[in-house]
N, C-alpha and C positions, 0 to 999 in steps of 0.2 A: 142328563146323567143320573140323577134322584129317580128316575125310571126305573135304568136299567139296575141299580145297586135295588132297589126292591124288590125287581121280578127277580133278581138273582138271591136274594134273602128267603122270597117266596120255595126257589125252586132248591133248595140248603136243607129250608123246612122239612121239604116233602122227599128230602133223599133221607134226611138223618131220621124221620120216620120209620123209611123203610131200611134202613141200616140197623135200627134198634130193632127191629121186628124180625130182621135177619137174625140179629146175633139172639137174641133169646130162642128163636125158632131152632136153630143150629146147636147153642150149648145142650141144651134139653136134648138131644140127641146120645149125650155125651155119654156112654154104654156103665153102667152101675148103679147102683141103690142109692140115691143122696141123704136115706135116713141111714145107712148102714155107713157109710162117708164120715156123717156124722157124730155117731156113736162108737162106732167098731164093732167089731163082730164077737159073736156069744152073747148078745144080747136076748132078753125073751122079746116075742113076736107082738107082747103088748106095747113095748116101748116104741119096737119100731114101728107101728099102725099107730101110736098119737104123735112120733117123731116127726112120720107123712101128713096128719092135720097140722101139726106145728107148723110145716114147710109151709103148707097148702097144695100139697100135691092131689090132696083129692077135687082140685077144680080144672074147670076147664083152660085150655090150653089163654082162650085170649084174657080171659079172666086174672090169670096167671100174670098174663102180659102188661094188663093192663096196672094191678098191683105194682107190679116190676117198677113200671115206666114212669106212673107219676108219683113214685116213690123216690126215684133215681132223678125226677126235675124239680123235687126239694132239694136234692141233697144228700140224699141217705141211698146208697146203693147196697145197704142190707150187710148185714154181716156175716163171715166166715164159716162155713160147716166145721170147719175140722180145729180152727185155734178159736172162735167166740168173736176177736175184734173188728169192728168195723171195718169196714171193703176199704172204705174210704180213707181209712187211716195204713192200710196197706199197699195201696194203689200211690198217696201220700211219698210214702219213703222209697217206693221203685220208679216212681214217674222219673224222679230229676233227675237219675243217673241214667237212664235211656234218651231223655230230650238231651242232656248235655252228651252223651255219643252222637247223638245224628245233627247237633247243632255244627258240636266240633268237626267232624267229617262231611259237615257242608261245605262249613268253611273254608276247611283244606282243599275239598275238590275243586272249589270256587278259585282258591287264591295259587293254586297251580294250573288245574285246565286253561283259564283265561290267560293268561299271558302266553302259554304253550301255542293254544289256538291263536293268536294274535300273528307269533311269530310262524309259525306253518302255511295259515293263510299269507303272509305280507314274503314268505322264502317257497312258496307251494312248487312242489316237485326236488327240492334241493337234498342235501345229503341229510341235514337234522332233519325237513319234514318228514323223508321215508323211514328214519329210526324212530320220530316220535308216533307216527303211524302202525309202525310194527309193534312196537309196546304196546300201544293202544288197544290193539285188536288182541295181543298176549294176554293183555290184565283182561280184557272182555272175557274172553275166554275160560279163565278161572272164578269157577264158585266164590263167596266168600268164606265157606267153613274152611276149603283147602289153603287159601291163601292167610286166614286166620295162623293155618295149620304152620305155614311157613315161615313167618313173621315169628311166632311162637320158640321154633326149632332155631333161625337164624339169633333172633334178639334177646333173647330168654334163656334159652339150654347153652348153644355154644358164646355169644358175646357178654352173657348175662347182666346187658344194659337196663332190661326193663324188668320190671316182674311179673309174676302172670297173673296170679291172684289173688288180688290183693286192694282192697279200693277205701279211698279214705276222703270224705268227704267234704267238701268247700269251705264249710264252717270249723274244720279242724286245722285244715291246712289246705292253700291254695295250693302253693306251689308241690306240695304230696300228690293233691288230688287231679294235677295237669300230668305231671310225671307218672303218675297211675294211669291215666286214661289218655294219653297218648298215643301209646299201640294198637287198644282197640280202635279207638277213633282213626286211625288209620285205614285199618282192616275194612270199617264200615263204608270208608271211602273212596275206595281202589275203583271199585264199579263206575261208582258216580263219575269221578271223575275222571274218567275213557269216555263213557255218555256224550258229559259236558264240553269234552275237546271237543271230540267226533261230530259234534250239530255245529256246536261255535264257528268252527272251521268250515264245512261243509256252507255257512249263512254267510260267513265272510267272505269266503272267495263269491261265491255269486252276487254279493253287495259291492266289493271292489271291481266289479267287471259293469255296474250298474253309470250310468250316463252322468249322472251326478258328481259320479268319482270323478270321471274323466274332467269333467268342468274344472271341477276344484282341483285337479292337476294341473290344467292348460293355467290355470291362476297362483302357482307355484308354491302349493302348499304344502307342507313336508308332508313326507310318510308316515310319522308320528302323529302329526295333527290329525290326520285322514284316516288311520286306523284307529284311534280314540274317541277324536269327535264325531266323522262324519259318517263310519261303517259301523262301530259297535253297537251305538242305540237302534239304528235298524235290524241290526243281524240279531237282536239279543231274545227278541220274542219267541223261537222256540226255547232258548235257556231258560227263563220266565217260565214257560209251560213245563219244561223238564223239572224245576227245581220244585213243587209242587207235589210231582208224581213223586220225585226221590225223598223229601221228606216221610212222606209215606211209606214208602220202599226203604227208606234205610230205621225207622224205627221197626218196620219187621224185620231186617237182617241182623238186627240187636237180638233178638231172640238167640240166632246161632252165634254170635258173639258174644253176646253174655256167656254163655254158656262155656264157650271154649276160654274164658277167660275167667271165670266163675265169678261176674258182677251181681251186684244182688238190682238190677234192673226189673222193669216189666217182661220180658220176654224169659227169666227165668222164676218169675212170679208167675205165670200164665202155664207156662209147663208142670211146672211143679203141683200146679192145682190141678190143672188136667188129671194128671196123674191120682191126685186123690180124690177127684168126683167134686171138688169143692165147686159145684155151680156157682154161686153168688161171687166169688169172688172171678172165678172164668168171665161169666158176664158181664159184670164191672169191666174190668181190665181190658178187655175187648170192645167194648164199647169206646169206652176213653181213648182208645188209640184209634178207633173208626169216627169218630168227633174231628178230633183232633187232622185227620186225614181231611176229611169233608170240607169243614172250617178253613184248612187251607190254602186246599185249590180254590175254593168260593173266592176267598182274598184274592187271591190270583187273577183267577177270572174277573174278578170285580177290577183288579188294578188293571188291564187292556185296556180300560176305557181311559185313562186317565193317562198310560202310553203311546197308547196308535187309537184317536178322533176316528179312525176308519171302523174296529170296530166295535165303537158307540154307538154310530148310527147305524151300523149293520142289526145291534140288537134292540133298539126302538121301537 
């Protein structure tokens, strides 16, 4: 096992490598002047030609990179064009309110698919499995900005349960800042949580049709024991491999949920710069959420071996 957790640390390395070398290759793309970004315009032409040696724009592309990169693995990912403060101290205050969207909207997707899927597979073909199947494939079907859109219209405008935006943070008040992020965190996990039925279910019933079942039936063991202990550990490995991708996938759908909900998140940090050419802090920001992805599925992957022995030794 200390193998295979190495070559997978090994093969971490050499993606978040090329993850960083993407995302700088990519921002740098970003269409404007980043001395003009920086200063604003009606400037004289002297300021902005030592603006660009300030940057370091007159060097070469890996040169640049390279600056970038082992600046960024101290700790300093450079600071702001357009407010002066460190990336770091920005990236700081919008990190936590995007982790805690897509933690919260795991959770959720987690502590409803799972039981949904339990009882679908253990009633498969019955009247609740074909209505939880039809939702299912409904909520698939809906973007999250639209369904943002609807949650907003029902919850907000005409019930006016929730607020829209509005966010107040954990150290001020808990129970403000659960009742604030509620709804997003809902929004974020509508998707997921169809996904998460749809495979659970889909592993279950092929796990309850598996020989083993049948054993532990002919030995009279309830239907609860058998769907908890002796189907869900087997069925759960692509869950495991989905929740992974979705952590991923639902910090970037924070981007259009911040937004329709005006959270001061990463995803309305990353737009907002865009919009003003602030490279350093676009690359920060995008970085840390490409880490953060990488890091972990790695975990993930890394955790198989310590689930299914099978494959451990497949990667040896």
């Amino acid at each position: 096992m200390t193998r295979v957790v190495i070559k997978k640390i090994a093969e971490l390395i050499v993606v978040l490598f090329l993850v960083s070398l993407g995302t700088f290759g990519l921002v740098s793309l970003i269409p404007g002047d980043p001395a003009v970004a920086a200063l604003g315009p009606g400037r004289a032409v002297e300021e902005y030609e030592a603006k660009r040696l300030e940057l370091g724009l007159h060097k070469g592309f890996f040169e640049r990179y390279w600056d970038w990169i082992s600046s960024a693995l101290s700790g300093d990912l450079g600071k702001s064009m357009v407010l002066g403060d460190p990336v770091t101290t920005r990236i700081g205050n919008a990190l936590p309110v995007s982790l805690q969207l897509a933690l919260m909207g795991l959770a959720l997707a987690l502590i409803v698919s799972i039981p949904l899927a339990m009882w679908s597979a253990r009633h498969k073909g019955g009247l609740v499995d074909r209505a939880i199947s039809a939702c299912t494939f409904g909520v698939l079907s809906i973007p999250s900005f639209l369904s943002g859109l609807i949650l907003i219209i029902i919850f907000v405008k005409y019930l006016g349960w929730f607020p829209r935006s509005r966010w107040v943070r954990p150290s001020e008040s808990i129970g403000e800042n659960l009742y604030h992020a509620i709804l997003p965190a809902v929004t974020v996990s509508l998707l997921e949580m169809a996904m998460f039925l749809r495979i659970l279910r889909s592993d279950l019933i092929t796990t309850l049709g598996e020989n083993f079942i049948t054993v532990a039936k002919a030995k009279g063991m309830s239907n609860r024991h058998l769907l908890v202990s002796d189907a869900l550990r087997p069925s759960s490995f692509s869950l495991i491999t989905m929740l992974g991708i979705a952590i991923g996938s639902m910090i970037g759908s924070t981007v259009i949920v911040e937004q329709l909900f005006s959270l001061p998140g990463m995803g309305s940090l990353i737009v907002d710069s865009a919009f003003k050419s602030d490279m350093p802090l676009v690359q920060g920001s995008v970085l840390v959420i490409a880490v953060i992805y990488v890091v972990v599925n790695g975990v993930i992957d890394i955790s198989y071996g310590y689930l299914d022995p099978r494959s451990r030794r497949a990667n040896v």
